[in-house]
PASEBA-1860 file (N, C-alpha, C; in nm, 3 decimals):
! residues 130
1> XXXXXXXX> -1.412/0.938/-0.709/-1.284/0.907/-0.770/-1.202/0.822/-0.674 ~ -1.129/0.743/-0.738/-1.071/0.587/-0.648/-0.911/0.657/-0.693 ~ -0.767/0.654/-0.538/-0.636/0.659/-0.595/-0.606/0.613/-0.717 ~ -0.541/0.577/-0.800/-0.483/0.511/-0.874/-0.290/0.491/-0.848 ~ -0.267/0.395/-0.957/-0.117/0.395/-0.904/-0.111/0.549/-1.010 ~ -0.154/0.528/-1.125/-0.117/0.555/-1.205/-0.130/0.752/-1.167 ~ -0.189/0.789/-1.066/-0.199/0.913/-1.008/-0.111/0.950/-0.942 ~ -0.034/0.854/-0.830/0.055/0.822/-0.785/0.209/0.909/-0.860
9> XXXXXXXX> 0.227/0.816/-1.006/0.324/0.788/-1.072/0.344/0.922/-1.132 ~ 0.185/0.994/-1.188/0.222/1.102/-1.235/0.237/1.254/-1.137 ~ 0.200/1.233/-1.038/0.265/1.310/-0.910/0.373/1.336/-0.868 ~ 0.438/1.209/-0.924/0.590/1.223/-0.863/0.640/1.201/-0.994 ~ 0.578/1.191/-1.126/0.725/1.240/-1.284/0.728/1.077/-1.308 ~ 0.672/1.032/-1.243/0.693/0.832/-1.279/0.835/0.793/-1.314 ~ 0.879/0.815/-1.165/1.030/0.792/-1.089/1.051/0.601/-1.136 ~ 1.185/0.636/-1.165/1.245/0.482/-1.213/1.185/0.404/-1.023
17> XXXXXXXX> 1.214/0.293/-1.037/1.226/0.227/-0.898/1.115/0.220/-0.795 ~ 0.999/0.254/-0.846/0.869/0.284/-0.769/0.796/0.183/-0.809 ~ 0.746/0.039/-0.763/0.691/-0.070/-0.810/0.537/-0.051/-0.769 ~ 0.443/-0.146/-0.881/0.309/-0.087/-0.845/0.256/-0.158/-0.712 ~ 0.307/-0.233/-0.649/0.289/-0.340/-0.543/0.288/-0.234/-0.446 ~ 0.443/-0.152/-0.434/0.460/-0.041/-0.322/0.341/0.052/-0.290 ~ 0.320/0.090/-0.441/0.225/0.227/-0.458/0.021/0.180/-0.371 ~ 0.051/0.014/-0.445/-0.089/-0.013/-0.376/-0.095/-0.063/-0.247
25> XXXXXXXX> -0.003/-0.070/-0.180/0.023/-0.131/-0.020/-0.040/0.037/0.033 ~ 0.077/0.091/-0.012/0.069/0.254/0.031/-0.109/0.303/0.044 ~ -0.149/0.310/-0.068/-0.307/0.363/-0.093/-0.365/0.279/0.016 ~ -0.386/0.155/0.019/-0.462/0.105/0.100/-0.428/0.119/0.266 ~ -0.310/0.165/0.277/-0.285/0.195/0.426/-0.355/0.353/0.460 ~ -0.299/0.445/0.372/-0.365/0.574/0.391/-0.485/0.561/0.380 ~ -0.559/0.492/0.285/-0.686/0.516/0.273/-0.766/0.489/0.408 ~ -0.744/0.361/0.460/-0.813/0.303/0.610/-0.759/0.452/0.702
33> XXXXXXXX> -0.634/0.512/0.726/-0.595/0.613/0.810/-0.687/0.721/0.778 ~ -0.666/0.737/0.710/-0.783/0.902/0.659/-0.925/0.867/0.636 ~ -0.932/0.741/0.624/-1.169/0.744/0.668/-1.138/0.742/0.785 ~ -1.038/0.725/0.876/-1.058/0.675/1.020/-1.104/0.853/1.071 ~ -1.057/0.979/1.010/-1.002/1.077/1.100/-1.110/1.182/1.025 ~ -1.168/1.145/0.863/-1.235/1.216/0.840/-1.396/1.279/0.890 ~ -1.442/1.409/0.896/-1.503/1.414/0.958/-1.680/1.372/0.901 ~ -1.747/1.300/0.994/-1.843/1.200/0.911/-1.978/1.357/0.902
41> XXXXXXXX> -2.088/1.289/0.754/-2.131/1.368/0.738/-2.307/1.360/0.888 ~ -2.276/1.228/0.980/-2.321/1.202/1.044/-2.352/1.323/1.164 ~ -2.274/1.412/1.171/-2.226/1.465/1.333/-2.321/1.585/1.339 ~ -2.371/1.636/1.467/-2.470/1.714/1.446/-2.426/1.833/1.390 ~ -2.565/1.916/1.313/-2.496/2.049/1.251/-2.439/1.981/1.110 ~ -2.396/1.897/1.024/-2.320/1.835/0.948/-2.402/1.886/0.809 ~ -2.339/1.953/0.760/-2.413/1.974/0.653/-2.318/1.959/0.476 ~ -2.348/1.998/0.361/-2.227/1.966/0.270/-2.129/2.098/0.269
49> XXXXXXXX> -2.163/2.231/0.334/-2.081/2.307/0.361/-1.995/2.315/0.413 ~ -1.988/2.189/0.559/-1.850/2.187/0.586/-1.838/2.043/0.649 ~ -1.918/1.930/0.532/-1.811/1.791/0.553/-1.731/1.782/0.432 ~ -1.622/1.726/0.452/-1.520/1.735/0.373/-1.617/1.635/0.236 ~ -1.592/1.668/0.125/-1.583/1.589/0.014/-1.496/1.480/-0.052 ~ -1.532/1.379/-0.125/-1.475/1.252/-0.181/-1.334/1.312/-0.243 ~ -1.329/1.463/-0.343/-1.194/1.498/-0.368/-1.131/1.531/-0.283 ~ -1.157/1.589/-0.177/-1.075/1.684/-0.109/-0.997/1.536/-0.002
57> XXXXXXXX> -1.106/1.413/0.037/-1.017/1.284/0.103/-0.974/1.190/0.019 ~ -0.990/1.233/-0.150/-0.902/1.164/-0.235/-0.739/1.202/-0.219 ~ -0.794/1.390/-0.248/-0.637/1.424/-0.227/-0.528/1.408/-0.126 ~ -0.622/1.383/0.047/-0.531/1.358/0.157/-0.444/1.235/0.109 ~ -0.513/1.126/0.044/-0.453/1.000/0.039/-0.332/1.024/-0.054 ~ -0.401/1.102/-0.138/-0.259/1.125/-0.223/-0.153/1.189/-0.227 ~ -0.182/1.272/-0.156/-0.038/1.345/-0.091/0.054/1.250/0.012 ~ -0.059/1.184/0.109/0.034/1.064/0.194/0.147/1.011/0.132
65> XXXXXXXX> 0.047/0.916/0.050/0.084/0.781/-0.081/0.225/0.895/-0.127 ~ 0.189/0.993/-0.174/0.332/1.048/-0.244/0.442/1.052/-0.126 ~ 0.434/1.108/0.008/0.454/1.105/0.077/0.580/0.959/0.134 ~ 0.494/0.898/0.135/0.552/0.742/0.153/0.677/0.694/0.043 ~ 0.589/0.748/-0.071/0.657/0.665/-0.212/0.828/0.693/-0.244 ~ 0.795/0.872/-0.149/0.926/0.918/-0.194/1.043/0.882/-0.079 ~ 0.982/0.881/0.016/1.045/0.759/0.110/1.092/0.657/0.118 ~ 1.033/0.569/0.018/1.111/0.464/-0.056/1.231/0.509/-0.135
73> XXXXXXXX> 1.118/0.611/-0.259/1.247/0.632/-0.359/1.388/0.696/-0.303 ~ 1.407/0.752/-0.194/1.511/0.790/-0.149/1.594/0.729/-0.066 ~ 1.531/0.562/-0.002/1.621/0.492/0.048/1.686/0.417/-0.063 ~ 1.643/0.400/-0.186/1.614/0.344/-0.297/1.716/0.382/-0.387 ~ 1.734/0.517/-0.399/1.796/0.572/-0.525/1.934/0.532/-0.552 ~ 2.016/0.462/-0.442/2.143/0.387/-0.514/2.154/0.304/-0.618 ~ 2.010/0.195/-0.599/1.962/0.082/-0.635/1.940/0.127/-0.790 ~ 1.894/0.222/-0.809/1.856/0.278/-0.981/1.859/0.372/-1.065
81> XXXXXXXX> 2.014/0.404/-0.967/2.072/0.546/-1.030/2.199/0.489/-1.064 ~ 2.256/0.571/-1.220/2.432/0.560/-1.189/2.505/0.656/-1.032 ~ 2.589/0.624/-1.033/2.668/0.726/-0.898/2.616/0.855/-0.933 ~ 2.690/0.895/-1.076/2.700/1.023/-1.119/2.560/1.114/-1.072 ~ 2.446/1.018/-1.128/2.276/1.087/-1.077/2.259/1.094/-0.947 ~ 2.284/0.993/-0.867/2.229/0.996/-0.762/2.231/1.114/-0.648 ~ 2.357/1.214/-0.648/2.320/1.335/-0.581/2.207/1.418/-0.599 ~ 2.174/1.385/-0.706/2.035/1.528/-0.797/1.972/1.511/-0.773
89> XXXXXXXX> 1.938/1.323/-0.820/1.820/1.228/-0.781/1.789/1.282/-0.623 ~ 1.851/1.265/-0.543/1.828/1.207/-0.417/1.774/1.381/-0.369 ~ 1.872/1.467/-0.387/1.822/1.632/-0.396/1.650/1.689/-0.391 ~ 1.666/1.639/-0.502/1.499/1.663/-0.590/1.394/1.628/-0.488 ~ 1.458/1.391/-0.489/1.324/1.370/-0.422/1.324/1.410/-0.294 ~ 1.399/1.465/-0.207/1.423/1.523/-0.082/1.315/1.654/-0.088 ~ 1.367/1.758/-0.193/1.292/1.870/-0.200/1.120/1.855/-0.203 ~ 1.132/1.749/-0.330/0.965/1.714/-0.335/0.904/1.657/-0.177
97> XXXXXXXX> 0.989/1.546/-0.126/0.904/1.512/0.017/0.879/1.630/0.071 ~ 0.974/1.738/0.105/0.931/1.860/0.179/0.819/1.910/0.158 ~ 0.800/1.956/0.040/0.679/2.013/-0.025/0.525/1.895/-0.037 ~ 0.554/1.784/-0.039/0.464/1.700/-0.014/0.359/1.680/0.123 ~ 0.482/1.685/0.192/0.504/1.656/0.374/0.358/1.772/0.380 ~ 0.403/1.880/0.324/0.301/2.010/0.391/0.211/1.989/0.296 ~ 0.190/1.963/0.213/0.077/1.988/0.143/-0.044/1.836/0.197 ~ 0.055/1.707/0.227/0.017/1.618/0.317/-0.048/1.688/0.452
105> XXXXXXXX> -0.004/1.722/0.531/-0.056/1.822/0.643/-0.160/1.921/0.657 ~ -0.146/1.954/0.531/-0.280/2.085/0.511/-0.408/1.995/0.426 ~ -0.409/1.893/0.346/-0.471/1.818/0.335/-0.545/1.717/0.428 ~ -0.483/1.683/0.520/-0.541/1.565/0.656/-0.597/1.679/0.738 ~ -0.583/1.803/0.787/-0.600/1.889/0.851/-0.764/1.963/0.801 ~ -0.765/1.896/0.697/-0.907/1.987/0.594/-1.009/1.879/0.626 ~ -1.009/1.748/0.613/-1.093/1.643/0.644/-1.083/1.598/0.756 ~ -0.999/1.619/0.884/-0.941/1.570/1.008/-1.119/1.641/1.097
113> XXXXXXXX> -1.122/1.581/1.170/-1.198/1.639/1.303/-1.125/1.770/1.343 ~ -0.999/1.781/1.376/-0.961/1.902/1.418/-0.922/2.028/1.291 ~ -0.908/1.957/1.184/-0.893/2.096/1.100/-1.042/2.176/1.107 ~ -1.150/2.137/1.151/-1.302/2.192/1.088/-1.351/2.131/1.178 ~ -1.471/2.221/1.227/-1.629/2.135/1.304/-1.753/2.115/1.215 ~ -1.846/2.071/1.241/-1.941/2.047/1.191/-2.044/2.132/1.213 ~ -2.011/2.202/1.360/-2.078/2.289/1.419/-2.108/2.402/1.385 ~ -2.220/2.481/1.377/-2.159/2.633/1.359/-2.287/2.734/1.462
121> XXXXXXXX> -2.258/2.865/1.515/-2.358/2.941/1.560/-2.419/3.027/1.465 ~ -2.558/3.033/1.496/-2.625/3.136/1.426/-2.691/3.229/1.542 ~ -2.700/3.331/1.466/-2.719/3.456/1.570/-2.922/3.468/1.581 ~ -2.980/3.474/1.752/-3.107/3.495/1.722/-3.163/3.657/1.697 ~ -3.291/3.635/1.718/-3.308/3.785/1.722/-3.396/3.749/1.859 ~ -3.380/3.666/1.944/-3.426/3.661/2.068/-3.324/3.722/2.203 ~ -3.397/3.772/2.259/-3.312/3.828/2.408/-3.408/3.732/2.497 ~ -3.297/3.675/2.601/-3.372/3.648/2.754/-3.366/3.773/2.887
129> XX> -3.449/3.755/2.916/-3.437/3.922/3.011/-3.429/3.863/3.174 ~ -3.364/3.927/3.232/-3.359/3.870/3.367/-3.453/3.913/3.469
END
């Protein structure tokens, strides 16, 4: 599965003021950041039990991308709100970055080198005797 804007848009309620130019600058920056950090299925020990999967580094990107977007939309929200909205507006998308931010974090942390190894021990039934 490939970002879309259109994944993007419905993540965040498909906020007035969010252009699709922004949304695809965004994807393509996260995307290069998160193959950079994900962990390859190359590394010894690497098996599909614990390299991350295509959803699970779809979703890092997309939490970023939301991440980013609402970053805009909140320097943004004068630009395409009446006055009257813009406290709520600006409220909301504040609340949502919060909740994004971490779910961003626990996502990069799942495909990251340091959230997980590749490694694992198994126990023998050998003793060395001295």
């Amino acid at each position: 599965m490939v970002v879309t804007n259109d994944n993007i848009r419905d993540l965040l309620n498909r906020p007035r003021g969010l252009t699709e130019a922004t949304i695809t600058e965004y994807v393509t920056i996260r995307t290069a950041q998160v193959n950079k950090v994900v962990r390859s299925s190359t590394l010894f020990g690497a098996d599909s039990d614990n390299t991350p999967t295509t959803t699970l580094t779809d979703s890092a990107i997309k939490m970023m991308v939301c991440v980013d977007c609402l970053n805009v939309l909140i320097d943004t929200v004068p630009m395409y709100y009446p006055e009257k909205e813009q406290g709520a507006n600006d409220q909301r998308y504040r609340d949502q970055l919060a909740r994004f931010q971490k779910q961003a974090n626990e996502a990069l942390a799942l495909v990251s080198e340091k959230g997980g190894a590749a490694f694992y021990k198994k126990s023998t039934s050998t003793r060395l005797e001295e």
